[in-house]
C-alpha positions in Angstrom: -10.5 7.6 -56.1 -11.4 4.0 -54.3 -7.3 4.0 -53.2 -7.6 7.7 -51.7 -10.7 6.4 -49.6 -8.3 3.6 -48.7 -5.5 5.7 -47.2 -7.4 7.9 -45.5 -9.3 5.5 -43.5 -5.8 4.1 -42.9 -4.7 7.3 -41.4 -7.7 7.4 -39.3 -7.0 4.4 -38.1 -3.7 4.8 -37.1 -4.6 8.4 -35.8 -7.3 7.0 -33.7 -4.9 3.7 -32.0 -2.1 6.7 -31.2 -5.0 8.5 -29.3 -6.1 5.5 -27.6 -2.7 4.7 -26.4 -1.7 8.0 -25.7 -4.5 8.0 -22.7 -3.9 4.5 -21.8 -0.5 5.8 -20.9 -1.8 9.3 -18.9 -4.2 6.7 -16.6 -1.4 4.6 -16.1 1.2 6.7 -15.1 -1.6 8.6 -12.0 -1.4 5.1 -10.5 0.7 5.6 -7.1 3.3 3.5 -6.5 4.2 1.7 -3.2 7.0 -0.1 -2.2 7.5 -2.6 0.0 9.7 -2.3 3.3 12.2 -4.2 3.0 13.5 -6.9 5.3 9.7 -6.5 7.5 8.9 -8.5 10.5 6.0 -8.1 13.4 6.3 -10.7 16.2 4.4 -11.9 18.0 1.4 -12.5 16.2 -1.1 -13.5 17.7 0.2 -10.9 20.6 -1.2 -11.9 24.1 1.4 -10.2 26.1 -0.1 -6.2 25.1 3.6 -5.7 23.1 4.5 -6.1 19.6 7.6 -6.1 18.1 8.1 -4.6 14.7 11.7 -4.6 12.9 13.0 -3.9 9.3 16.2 -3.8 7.8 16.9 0.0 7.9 15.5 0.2 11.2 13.9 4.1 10.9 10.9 5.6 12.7 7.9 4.2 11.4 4.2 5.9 11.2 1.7 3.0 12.4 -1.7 3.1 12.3 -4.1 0.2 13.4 -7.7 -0.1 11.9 -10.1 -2.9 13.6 -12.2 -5.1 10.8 -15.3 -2.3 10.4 -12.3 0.2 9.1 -12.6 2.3 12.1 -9.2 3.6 13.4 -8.0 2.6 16.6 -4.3 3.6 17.2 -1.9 6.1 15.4 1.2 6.6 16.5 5.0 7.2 15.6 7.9 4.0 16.9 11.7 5.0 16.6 12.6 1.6 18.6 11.0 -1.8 17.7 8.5 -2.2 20.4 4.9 -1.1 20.3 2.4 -1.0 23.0 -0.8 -2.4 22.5 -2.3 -3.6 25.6 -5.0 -1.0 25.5 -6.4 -2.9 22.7 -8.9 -5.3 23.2 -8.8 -9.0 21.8 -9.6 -9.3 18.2 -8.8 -8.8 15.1 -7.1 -5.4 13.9 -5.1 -4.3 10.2 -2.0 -2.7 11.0 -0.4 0.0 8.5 3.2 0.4 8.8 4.9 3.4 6.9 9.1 3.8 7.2 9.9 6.4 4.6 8.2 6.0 1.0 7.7 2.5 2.1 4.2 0.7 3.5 3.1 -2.5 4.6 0.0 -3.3 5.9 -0.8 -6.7 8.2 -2.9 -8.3 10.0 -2.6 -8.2 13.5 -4.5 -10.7 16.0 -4.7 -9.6 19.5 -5.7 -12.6 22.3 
């Protein structure tokens, strides 16, 4: 009688670790993912002349939003060449988000 007590608490057991792991995997496949843009670069930084220069290595039209430091967003727009103009923003610092496909980057940008 003891041993039938035994294995059912060892099916239980194992029951109850399948379970667990069975949700584990549910939360983590809802996790997005990003990827990278490859081949990124934004120059100048620190910008002082009110242009930016933003280049990647397939070169497609990119979705850029920029965010000052409070979160608060300040400039959206959509670049198919490399140059962005940003001498309506005032000096200070500012996150920029960079989309190109399925791809994002985000940056920080310092304006002088």
């Amino acid at each position: 009688m003891a041993k039938n007590y035994f294995y059912i608490t060892l099916l239980l057991v194992f029951f109850f670790s399948l379970s667990i792991s069975a949700q584990d995997s549910k939360q983590q496949s809802k996790l997005p993912e990003t990827t990278v843009i490859e081949g990124l670069n934004l120059y100048p930084n620190p910008v002082s002349n009110g242009k930016v220069y933003i280049s990647s290595k397939n070169d497609l039209d990119k979705n850029i939003i920029i965010f000052d430091v409070l979160g608060k967003k300040v400039l959206q727009t959509t670049i198919s060449s490399k140059e962005l103009n940003i001498s309506n923003l005032s000096p200070g610092v500012y996150i920029i988000k960079i989309d190109e496909e399925q791809a994002t980057a985000t940056r920080k940008l310092i304006v002088r």
